[in-house]
LUMDOPA-630955 format. One line per 8 residues: number of its first residue (from 1); for each residue x, y, z of N, C-alpha, C, CB. Coordinates in pm, whole numbers, plus 50000, padded with zeros to 5 digits. Glycine has a CB too. Example, Ala and Ser with C-alpha at 12.3 -4.5 7.8 and 13.67 -1.06 7.14 Angstrom:
# residues 2
1 = 51319/49431/50780/51230/49550/50780/51320/49670/50780/51131/49553/50905; 51285/49775/50708/51367/49894/50714/51290/50003/50787/51408/49940/50572 .
//
This chain:
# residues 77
1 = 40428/43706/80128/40479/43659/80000/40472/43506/79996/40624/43709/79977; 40428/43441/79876/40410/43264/79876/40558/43243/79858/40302/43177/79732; 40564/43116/79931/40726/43068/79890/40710/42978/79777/40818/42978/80017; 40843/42921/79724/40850/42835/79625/40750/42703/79656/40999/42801/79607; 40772/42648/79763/40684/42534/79784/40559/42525/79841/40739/42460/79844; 40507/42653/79833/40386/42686/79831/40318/42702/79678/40384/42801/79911; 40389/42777/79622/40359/42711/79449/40355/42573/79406/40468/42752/79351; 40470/42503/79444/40469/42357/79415/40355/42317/79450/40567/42277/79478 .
9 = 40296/42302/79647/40168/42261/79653/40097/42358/79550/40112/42264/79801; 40048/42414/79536/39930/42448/79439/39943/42376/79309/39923/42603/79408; 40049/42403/79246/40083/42279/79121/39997/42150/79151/40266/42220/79122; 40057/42069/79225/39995/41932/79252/39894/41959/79291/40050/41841/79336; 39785/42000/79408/39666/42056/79363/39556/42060/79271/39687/42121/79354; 39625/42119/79184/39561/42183/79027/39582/42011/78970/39692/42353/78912; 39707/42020/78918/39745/41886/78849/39671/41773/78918/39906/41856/78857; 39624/41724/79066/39579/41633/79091/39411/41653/79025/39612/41613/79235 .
17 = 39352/41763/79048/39232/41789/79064/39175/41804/78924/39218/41898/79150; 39297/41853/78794/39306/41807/78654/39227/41686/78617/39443/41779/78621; 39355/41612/78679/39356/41462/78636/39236/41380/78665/39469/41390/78701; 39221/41392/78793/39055/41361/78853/38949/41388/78754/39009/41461/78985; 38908/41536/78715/38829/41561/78635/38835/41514/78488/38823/41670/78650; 38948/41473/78416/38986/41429/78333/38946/41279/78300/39093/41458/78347; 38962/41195/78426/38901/41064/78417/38776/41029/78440/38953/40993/78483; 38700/41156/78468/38546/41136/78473/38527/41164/78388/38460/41185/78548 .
25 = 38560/41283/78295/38492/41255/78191/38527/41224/78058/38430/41329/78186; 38649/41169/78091/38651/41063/78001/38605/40894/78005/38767/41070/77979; 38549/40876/78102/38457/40759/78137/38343/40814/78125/38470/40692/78271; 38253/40934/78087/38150/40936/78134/38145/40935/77969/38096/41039/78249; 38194/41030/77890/38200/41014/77702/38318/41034/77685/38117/41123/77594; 38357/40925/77655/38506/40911/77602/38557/41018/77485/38522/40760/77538; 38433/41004/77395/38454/41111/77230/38487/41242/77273/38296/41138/77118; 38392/41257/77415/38358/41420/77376/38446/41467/77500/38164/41483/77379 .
33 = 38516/41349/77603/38602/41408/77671/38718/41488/77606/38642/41319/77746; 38768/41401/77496/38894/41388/77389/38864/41539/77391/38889/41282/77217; 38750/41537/77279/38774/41692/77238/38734/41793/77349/38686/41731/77104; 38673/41807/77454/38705/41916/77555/38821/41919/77595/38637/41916/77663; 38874/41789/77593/39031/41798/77624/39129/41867/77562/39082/41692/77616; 39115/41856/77437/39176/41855/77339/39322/41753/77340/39191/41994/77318; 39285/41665/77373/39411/41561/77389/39374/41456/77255/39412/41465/77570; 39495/41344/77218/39495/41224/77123/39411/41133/77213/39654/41159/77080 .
41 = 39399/40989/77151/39338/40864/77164/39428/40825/77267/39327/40770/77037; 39586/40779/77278/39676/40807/77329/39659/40831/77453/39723/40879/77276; 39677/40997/77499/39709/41043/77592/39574/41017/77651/39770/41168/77580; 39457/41016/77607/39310/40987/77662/39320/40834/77720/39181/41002/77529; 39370/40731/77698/39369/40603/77739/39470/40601/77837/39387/40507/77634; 39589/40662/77829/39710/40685/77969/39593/40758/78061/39889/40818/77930; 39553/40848/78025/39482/40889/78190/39377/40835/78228/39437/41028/78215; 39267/40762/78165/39193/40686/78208/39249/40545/78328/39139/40654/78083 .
49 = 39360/40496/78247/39463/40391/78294/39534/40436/78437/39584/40374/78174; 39544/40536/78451/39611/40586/78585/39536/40556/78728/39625/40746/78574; 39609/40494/78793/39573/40477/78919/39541/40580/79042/39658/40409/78949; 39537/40592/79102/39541/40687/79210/39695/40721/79277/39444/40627/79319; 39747/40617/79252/39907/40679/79301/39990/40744/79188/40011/40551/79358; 39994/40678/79088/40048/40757/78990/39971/40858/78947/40083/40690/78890; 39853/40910/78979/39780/41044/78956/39868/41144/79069/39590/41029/78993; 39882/41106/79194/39983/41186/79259/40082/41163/79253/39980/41203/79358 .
57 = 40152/41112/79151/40327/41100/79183/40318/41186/79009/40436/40871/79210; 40249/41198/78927/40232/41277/78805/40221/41449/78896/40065/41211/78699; 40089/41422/78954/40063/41535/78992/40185/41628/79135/39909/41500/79031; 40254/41567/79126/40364/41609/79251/40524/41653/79120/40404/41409/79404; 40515/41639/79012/40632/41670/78925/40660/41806/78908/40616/41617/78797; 40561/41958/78972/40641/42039/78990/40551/42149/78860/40808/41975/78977; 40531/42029/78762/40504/42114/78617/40331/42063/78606/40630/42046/78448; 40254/42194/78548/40144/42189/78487/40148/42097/78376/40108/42308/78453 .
65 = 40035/41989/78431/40008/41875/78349/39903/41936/78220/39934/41748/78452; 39881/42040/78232/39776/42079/78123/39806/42171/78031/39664/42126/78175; 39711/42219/77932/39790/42326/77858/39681/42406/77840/39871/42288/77721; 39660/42543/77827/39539/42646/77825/39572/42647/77663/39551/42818/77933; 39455/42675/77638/39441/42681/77486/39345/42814/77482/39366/42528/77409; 39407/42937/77437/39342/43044/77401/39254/43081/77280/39421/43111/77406; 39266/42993/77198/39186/42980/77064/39057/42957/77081/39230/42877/76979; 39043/42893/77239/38909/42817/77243/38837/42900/77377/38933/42628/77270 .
73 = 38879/42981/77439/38837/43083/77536/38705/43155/77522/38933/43181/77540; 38630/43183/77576/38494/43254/77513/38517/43386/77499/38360/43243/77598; 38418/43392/77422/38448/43516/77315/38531/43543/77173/38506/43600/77387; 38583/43367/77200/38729/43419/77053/38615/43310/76964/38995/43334/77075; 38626/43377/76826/38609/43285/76711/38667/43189/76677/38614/43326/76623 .
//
């Protein structure tokens, strides 16, 4: 059985490995990161701006930094 802080690591994990992918490509196309993201102008310039320590002290908070969006899943219209 996983314990609680075996979830936590996986959280940060995910959330670090998010965020990572998040700032590539939003440096690589800023426009078209936004919308794969589906994030604001905003929240797209905070994660570009993030350092490497505050990518793990974000990614160590316990909670999914992301949000699944089922509207956009394949197969749905």
């Amino acid at each position: 059985m996983t314990g609680q802080g075996d979830i936590f690591d996986a959280i940060a994990e995910f959330n670090r490995a998010y965020l990572v992918l998040a700032q590539r490509m939003l440096r690589g196309d800023y426009e078209q990161g936004k919308r794969q993201l589906g994030i604001s102008d905003d929240i797209a310039a905070s994660i570009v701006a993030l350092t490497p320590d505050q990518i793990d002290a974000i990614a160590a908070s316990g909670e999914l930094f992301c949000e699944f969006r089922i509207e956009h899943a394949p197969g749905r219209a």
